[in-house]
N, C-alpha and C positions, 0 to 999 in steps of 0.2 A: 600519192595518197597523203591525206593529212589530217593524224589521229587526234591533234588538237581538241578540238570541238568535243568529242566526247568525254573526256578527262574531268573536264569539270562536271559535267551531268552524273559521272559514276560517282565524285567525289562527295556531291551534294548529297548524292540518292545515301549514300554510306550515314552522311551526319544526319542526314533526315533520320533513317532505320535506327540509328543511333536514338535521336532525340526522344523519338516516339519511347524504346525499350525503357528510358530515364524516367518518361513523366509518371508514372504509375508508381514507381518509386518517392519524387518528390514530391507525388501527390499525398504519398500515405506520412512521409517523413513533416510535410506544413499540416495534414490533418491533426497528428499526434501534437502538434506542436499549439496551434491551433486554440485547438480546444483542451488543453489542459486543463484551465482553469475552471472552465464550464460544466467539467467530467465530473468536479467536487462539490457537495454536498452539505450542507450542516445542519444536523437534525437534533433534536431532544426527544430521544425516544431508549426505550429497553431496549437494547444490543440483542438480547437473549429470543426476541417476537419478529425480528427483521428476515424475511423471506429473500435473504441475497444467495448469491453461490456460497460465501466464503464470510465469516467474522473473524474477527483478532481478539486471542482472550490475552488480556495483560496477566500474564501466567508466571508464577515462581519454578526457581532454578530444580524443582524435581518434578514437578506436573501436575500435583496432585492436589490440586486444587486448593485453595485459601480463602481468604475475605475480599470484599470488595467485587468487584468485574468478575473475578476468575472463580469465585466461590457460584457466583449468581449462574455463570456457564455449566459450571459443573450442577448444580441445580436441576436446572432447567431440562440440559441434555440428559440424566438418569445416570446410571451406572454405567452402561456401555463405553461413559466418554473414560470414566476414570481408569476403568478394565485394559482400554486401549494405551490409554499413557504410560501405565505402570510398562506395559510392553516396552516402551520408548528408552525406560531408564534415565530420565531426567533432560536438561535443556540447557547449556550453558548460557550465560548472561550475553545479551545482543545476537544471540541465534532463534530458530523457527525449529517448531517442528508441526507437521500436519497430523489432525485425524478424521475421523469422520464426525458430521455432525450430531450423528445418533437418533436422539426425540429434539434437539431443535430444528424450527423450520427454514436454519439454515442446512445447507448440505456438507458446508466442512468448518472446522477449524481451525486458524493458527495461531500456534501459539506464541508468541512472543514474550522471551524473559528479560524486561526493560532493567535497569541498573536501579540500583539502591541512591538515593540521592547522600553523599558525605560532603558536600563544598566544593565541589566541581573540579578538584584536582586528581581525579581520579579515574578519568578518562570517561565521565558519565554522559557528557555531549554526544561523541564518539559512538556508543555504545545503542544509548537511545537511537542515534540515526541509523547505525547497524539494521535494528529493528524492522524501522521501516521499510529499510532498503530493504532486510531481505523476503521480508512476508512480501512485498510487492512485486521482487522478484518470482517467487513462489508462483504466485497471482500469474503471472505472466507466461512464465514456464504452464502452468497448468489449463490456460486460457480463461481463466472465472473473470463475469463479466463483471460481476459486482462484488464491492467486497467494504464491510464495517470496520472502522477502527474505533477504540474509544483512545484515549485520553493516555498513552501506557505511561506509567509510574509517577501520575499525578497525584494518586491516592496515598496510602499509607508509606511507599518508597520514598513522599517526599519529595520527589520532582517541581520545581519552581514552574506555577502552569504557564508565565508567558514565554520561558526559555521553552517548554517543551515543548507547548502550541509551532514556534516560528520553528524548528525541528521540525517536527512531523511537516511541515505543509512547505519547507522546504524541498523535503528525501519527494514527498510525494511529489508538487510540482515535477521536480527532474525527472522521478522516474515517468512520468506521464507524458513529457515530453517528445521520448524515445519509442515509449511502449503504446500500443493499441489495446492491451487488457491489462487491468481490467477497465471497461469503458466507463464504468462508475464506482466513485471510491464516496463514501459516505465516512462523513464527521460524527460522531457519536457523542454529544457533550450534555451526559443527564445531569451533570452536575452545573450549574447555574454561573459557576466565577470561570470554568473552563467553558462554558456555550459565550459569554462573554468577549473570553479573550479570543475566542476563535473569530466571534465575529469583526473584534476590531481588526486580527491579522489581516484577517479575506478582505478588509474594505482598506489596506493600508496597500498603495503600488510597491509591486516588485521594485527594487533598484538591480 
């Protein structure tokens, strides 16, 4: 008897059954990868009127609404948002917290409390990526397919906008990369010198 012959057929069938269980995997890991860059968006439009799952309010360290983005949120959505926050008891600096969207006709909110800009020695890079990274994370965990950012702490914090354009579209690229939600991340740039610099980022190649 000579078991030969068979050995290889069972070995092949193993790396075949193997192969096959892989591709579905490196299919989804080149998809994410893929199409990062195609998933983003850059729009001039009111953050507050966008019918996504999820918006990003560039929100202060107690929640309670301000000037700028985050005043316009609180606005828009009514009381309910601010009712909700007070719950929350604040947001430390480069953290998220969720709520619901209330009367906007988004369906949720996160909140992102971007850094105060002092000279950048102050861990404010760091901080703002935080941000990103974790609302995105958020995103992800929760499955929202779409989701708005604006510009966080371009405004009154003082954030330098071409440092914190190449920031955000950095966190976002990566985490895109990995993640399959949310499948569309939309740029929010009402203000004119930020829809700018976004657009030279976007047309400038990766290194």
């Amino acid at each position: 008897m000579d078991p030969g012959p068979p050995r290889p057929a069972r070995v092949q069938s193993r790396r075949a059954r193997a192969a096959r269980r892989a591709r579905p995997v490196a299919r989804r890991a080149q998809r994410a990868r893929v199409s990062a860059a195609a998933r983003v968006s850059l729009v001039r439009e009111d953050i507050t009127t966008l019918d996504v799952d999820a918006i990003v309010n560039a929100a202060n360290s107690s929640l309670l609404g301000g000037g700028g983005v985050d005043g316009a949120i609180h606005r828009a959505a009514g009381p309910g948002l601010l009712e909700e926050c007070r719950r929350l008891g604040g947001c430390p600096t480069g953290d998220v917290r969720l709520t619901r969207g209330h009367a906007l006709p988004a369906r949720w909110v996160i909140h992102a409390v971007g850094p105060i800009w002092r000279g950048g020695d102050h861990d404010e890079d760091a901080l703002l990526a935080s941000c990103y990274r974790k609302a995105l994370g958020l995103a992800a965990e929760r499955g929202f397919a779409s989701v708005a950012f604006p510009a966080i702490s371009c405004g009154v914090y003082g954030f330098p906008i071409p440092r914190a354009c190449r920031i955000a579209l950095d966190e976002i690229t990566r985490a895109l990369a990995t993640a399959e939600c949310p499948a569309r991340v939309l740029l929010v740039a009402f203000d004119p010198a930020v829809h700018r610099e976004y657009e030279r980022v976007l047309s400038t190649p990766q290194t």
